[in-house]
C-alpha positions as CSV (number, residue, x, y, z in Angstrom):
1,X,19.2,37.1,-8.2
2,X,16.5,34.0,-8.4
3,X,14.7,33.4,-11.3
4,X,11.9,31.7,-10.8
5,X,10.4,29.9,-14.1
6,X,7.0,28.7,-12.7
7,X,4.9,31.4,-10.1
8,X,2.9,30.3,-7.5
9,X,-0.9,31.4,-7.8
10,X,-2.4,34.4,-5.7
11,X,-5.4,35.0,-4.0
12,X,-7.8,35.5,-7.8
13,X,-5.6,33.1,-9.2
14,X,-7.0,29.9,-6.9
15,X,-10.7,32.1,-6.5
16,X,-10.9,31.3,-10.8
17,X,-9.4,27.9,-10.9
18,X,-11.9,26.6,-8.1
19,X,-14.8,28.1,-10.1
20,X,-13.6,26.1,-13.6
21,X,-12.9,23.4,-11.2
22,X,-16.9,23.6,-10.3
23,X,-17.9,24.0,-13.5
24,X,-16.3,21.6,-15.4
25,X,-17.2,19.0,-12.8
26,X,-20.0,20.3,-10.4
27,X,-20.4,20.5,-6.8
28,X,-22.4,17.4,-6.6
29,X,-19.3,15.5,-8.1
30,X,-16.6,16.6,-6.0
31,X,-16.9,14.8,-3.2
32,X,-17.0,11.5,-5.1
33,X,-13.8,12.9,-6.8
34,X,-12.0,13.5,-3.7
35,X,-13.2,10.3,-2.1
36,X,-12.0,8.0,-5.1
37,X,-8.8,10.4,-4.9
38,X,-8.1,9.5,-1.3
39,X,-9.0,5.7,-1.9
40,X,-6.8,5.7,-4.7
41,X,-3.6,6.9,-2.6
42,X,-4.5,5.0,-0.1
43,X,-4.0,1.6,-2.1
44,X,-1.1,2.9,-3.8
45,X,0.6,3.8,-0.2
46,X,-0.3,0.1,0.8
47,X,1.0,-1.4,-2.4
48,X,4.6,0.7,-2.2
49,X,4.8,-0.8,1.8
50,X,4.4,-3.8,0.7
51,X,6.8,-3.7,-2.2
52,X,9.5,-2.7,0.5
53,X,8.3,-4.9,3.2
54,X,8.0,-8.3,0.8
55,X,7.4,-10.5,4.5
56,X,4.6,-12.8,4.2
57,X,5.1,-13.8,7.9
58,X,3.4,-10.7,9.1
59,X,0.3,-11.8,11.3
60,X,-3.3,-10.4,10.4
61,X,-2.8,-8.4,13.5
62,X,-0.2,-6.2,11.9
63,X,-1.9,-5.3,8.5
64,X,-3.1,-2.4,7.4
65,X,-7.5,-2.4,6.6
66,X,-6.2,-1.7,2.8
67,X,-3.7,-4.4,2.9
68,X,-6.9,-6.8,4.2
69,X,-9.0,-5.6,1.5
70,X,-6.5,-5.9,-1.2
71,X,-6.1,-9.3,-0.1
72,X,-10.0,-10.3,0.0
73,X,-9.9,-8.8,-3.8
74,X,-7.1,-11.2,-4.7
75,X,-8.6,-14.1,-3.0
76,X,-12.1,-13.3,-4.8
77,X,-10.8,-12.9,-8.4
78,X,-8.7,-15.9,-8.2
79,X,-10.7,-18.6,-9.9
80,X,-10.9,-22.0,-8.2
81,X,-10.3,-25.3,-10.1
82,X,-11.8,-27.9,-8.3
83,X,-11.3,-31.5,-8.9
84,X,-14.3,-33.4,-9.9
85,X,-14.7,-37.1,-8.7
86,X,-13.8,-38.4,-12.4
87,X,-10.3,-36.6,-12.3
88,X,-11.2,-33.9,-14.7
89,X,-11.0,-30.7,-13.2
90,X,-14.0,-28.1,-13.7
């Protein structure tokens, strides 16, 4: 005898949640959703590799486009302290 605690929706059940689903965001917004969704997994799948990977001696060759991008973002919001030519730095 299985007792199951949570159902799994029917047929109506996923017809009415996709209609408050376009309601409460409209159809002109779910494609943005699903695209910053998808970006956003995307990352985090890139990030957890890299946790397990932790090599820094793999070539450019062998990267991921998301692990290149992540690394352009880091590079960029890094600031730069230069050395001016009276030794202060600026």
């Amino acid at each position: 005898m299985t007792n199951t605690l949570v159902a799994i929706p029917g047929g109506w059940e996923l017809v009415l949640i996709v209609l408050v689903i376009l309601l409460l965001f409209g159809a002109k917004k779910l494609p943005e959703l699903a695209r910053g969704t998808g970006r956003a997994l995307r990352i985090f799948k890139t990030e957890t590799k890299g946790l397990g990977d932790d090599d820094d001696d793999v070539s450019d060759s062998q990267k991921t486009p998301e692990q290149k991008e992540l690394e352009a973002r880091r590079e960029q919001s890094d600031p730069i302290v230069r050395e001016q030519r009276d030794g202060t730095t600026g």
